[in-house]
C-alpha positions as CSV (number, residue, x, y, z in Angstrom):
1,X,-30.5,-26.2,8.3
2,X,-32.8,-28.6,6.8
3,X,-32.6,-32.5,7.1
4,X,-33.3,-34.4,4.5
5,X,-35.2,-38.1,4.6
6,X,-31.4,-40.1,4.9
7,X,-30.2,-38.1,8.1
8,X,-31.4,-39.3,11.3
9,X,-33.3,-36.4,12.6
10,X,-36.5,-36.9,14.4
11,X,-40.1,-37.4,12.8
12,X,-41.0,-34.0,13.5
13,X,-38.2,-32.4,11.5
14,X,-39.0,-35.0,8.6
15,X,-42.4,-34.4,8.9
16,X,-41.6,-30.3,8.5
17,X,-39.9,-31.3,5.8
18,X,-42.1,-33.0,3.9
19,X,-45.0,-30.2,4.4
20,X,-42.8,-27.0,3.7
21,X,-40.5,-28.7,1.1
22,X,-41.4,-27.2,-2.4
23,X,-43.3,-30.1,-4.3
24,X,-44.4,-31.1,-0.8
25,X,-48.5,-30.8,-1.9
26,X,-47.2,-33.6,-4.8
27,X,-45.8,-36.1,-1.9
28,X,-49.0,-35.6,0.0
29,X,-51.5,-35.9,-3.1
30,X,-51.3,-39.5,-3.5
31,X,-52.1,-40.3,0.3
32,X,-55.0,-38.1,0.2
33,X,-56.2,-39.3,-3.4
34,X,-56.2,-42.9,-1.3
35,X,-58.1,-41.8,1.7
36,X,-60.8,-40.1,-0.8
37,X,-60.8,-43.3,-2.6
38,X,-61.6,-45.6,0.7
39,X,-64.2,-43.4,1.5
40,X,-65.6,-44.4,-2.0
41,X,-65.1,-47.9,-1.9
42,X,-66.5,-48.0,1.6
43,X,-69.8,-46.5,0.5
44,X,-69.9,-49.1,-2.3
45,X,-69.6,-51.9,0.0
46,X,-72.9,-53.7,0.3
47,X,-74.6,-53.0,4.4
48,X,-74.0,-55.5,6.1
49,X,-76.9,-55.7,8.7
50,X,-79.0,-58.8,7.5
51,X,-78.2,-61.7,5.6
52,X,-78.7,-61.7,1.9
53,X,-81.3,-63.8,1.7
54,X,-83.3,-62.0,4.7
55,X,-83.1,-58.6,1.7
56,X,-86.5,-59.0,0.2
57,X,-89.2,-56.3,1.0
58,X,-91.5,-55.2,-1.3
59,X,-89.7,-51.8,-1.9
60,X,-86.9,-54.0,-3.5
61,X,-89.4,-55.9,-6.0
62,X,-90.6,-52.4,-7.2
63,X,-93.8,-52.0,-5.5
64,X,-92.8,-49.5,-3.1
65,X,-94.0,-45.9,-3.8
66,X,-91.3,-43.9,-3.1
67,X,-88.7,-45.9,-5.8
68,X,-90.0,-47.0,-9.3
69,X,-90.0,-50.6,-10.4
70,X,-87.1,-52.3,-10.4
71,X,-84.9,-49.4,-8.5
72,X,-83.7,-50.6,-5.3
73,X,-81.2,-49.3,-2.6
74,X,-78.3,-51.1,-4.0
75,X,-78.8,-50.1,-7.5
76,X,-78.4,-45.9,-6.2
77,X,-75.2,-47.3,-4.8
78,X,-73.0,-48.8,-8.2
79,X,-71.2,-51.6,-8.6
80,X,-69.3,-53.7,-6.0
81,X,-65.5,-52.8,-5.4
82,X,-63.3,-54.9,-6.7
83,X,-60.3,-56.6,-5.0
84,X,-57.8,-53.7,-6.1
85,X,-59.8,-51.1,-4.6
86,X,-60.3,-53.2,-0.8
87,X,-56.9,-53.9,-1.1
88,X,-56.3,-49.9,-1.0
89,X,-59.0,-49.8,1.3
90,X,-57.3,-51.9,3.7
91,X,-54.3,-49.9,3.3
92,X,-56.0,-46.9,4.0
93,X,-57.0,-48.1,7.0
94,X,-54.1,-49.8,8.5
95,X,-52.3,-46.5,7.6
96,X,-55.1,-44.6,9.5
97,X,-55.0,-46.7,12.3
98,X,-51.3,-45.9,12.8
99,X,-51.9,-42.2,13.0
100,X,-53.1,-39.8,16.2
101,X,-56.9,-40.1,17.0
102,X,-57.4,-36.7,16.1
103,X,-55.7,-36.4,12.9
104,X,-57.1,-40.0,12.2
105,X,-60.5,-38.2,13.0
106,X,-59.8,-35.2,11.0
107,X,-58.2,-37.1,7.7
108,X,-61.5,-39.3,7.0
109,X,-64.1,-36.3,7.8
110,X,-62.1,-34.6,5.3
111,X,-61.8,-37.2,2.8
112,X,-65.5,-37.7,3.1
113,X,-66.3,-34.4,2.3
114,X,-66.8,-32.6,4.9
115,X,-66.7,-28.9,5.5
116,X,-64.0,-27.5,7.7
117,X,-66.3,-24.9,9.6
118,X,-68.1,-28.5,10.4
119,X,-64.9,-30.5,11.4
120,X,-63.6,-27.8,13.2
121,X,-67.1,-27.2,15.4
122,X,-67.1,-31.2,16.0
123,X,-63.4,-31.2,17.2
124,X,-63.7,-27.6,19.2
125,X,-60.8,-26.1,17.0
126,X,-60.1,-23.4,14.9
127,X,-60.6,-23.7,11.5
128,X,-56.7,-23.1,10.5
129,X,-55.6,-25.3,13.3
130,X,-57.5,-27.8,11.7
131,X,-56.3,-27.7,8.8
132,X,-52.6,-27.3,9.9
133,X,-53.4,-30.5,12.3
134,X,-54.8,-32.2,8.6
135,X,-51.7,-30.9,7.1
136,X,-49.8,-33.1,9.8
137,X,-51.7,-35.8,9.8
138,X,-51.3,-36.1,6.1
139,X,-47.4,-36.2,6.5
140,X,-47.4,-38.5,9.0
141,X,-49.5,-41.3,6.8
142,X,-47.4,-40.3,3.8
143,X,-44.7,-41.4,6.0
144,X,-46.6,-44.3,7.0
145,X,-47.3,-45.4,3.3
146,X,-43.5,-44.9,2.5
147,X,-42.6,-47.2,5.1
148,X,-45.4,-50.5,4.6
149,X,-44.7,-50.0,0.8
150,X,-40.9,-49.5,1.1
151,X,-40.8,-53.2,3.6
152,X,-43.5,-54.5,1.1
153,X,-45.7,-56.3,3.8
154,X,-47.5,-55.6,6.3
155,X,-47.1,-55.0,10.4
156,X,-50.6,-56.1,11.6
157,X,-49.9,-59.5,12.6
C-alpha cells in the first residue's frame, strides 16, 4: 500500500513516493533545474575579495599579455544576475541548508557539474549509492520547496 501526500505517513514513505511514483523525475526536475541555476548565478556574482575601487591592475586596462586589450576577468564571466535569479539563489540555498550534509554536499557537486566517479571518490561511496543518496536528497528539497512555497514565506528568521 502506497500513501499518498494527504495521509499522514512518515517522510520516508512520502519521500518513496515521490521517487518511485511514475512522473516522479517531472516533480524532481524543477528542484534540480534551480540548484543548476544557483550554481550559475553564483558564478556570475562579482568576487568579492577587494573593494571595487582597489580592482585596477594593468591586466584590467589591457596591457597585460596574456588577455587582449580591453578583455578583463569580469568580461569572461557575463552579465551580473539580476534580482529574480538571487532571489532563486537564495532559495536554493535556504532549501540546501535544510537538507543532510551529505546529500547537501552531493546536490551542489552535482549541479556544478561534476562527475559521479569524482563525487563518489571525494565522499568514499559507490557510484550508485551516490546517486541513490542524490536521488534522496533531491526528494527531500522538493519537499522542502513544496513546503516554503506552499506557506509563502520564509523560516529563517
Amino acid at each position: 500500500m502506497t500513501h499518498s501526500f494527504d495521509t499522514k505517513g512518515t517522510i520516508y514513505d512520502m519521500e518513496r513516493d515521490a521517487r518511485y511514483a511514475p512522473g516522479a523525475q517531472d516533480l524532481l526536475a524543477p528542484v534540480k533545474a534551480l540548484f543548476d541555476e544557483a550554481i550559475h548565478t553564483l558564478r556570475r556574482l562579482p568576487p568579492a575579495e577587494r573593494p571595487m575601487r582597489a580592482r585596477v591592475s594593468w591586466d584590467e586596462l589591457g596591457l597585460g599579455v596574456d588577455r587582449p586589450a580591453g578583455r578583463g576577468v569580469a568580461a569572461s564571466r557575463g552579465p551580473a544576475p539580476g534580482a529574480a535569479e538571487i532571489s532563486r539563489l537564495d532559495l536554493a540555498l535556504e532549501i540546501g541548508l535544510k537538507l543532510d550534509p551529505l546529500h547537501r554536499r552531493i546536490i551542489w557537486a552535482r549541479a556544478e557539474g561534476r562527475l559521479w566517479k569524482v563525487i563518489a571518490g571525494d565522499l568514499n561511496l559507490d557510484r550508485t549509492t551516490c546517486w541513490r543518496h542524490w536521488q534522496r536528497a533531491l526528494a527531500q528539497a522538493a519537499l522542502v520547496h513544496a513546503l516554503i512555497v506552499e506557506t509563502g514565506r520564509s523560516t529563517r528568521m
